[in-house]
N, C-alpha and C positions, 0 to 999 in steps of 0.2 A: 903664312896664310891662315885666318882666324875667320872661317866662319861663322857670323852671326846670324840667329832668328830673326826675321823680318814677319811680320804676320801673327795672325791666332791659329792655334791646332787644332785640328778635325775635332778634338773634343772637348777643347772651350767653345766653339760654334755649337755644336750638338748641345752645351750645358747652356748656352743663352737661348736656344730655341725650346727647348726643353722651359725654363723656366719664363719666357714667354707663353708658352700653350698653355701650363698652370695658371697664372696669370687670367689670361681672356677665358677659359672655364669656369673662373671664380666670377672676374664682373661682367659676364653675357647674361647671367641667370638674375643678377641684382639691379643692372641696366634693363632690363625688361618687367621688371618691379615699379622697378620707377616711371618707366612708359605708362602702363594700365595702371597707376595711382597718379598721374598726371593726368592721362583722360578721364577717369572719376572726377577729380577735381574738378574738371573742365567742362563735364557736364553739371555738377554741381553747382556753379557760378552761372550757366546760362540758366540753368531753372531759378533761380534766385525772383528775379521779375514777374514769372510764372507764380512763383510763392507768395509772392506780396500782394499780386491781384487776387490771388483767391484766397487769400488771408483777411484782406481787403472788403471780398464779397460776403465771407461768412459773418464778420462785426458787422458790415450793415444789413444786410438781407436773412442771415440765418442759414445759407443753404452753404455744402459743402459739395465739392467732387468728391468721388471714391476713390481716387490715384489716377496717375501718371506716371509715365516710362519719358526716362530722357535718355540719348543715346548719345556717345561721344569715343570717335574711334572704333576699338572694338569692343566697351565699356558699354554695358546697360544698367540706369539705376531705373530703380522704381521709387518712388514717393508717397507714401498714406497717409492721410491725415485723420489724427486723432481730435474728435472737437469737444473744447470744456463750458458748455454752457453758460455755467457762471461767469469766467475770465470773458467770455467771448471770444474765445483764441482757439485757433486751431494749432494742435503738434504735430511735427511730419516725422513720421519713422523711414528712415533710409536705406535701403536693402541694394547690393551688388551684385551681378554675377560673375566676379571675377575676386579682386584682389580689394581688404579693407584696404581706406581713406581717410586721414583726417576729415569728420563729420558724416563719415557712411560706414558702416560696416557690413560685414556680410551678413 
């Protein structure tokens, strides 16, 4: 009569759960990076059209807005435009209040 183990031991369970909760501690906080630098983005892409009219407006008329807020999720940017006379162009400096973006920072 030979008894064999059949199963995991109480503390090979405990050592996969264990190294599961390390795990989801490390990429909860990086997954949530990623979320509020998607919504950046996300609002950055819809001001895009917004950008080009008033980019648009200043090369033919001369006049500029002073900024805008675009909002996306829980993501707010805001937008300044800096204007160069000479070029006829306007620059937009991009401010977040949450997490820098490819093309925005805080």
């Amino acid at each position: 009569m030979n008894n064999v183990q059949k199963g995991f031991t109480l503390i090979e369970l405990m050592i996969v759960v264990a190294i599961i909760g390390i795990l989801a501690a490390v990429s909860l906080p990086a997954y949530k990076s990623y979320i509020e630098r998607a919504d950046g983005a996300s609002a950055l892409a819809s001001a895009q059209s917004t950008l080009l009219t008033l980019n648009e407006d200043y090369a033919i008329n001369g006049t500029s807005q002073s900024s805008f807020t675009v909002v996306s999720g829980k993501t707010t940017i805001t937008l300044e435009p800096t204007a160069n006379a000479s070029t006829g162009l306007l620059t937009w400096a991009c401010t977040s209040d949450t997490t820098a973006f490819k093309g925005c920072g805080i």
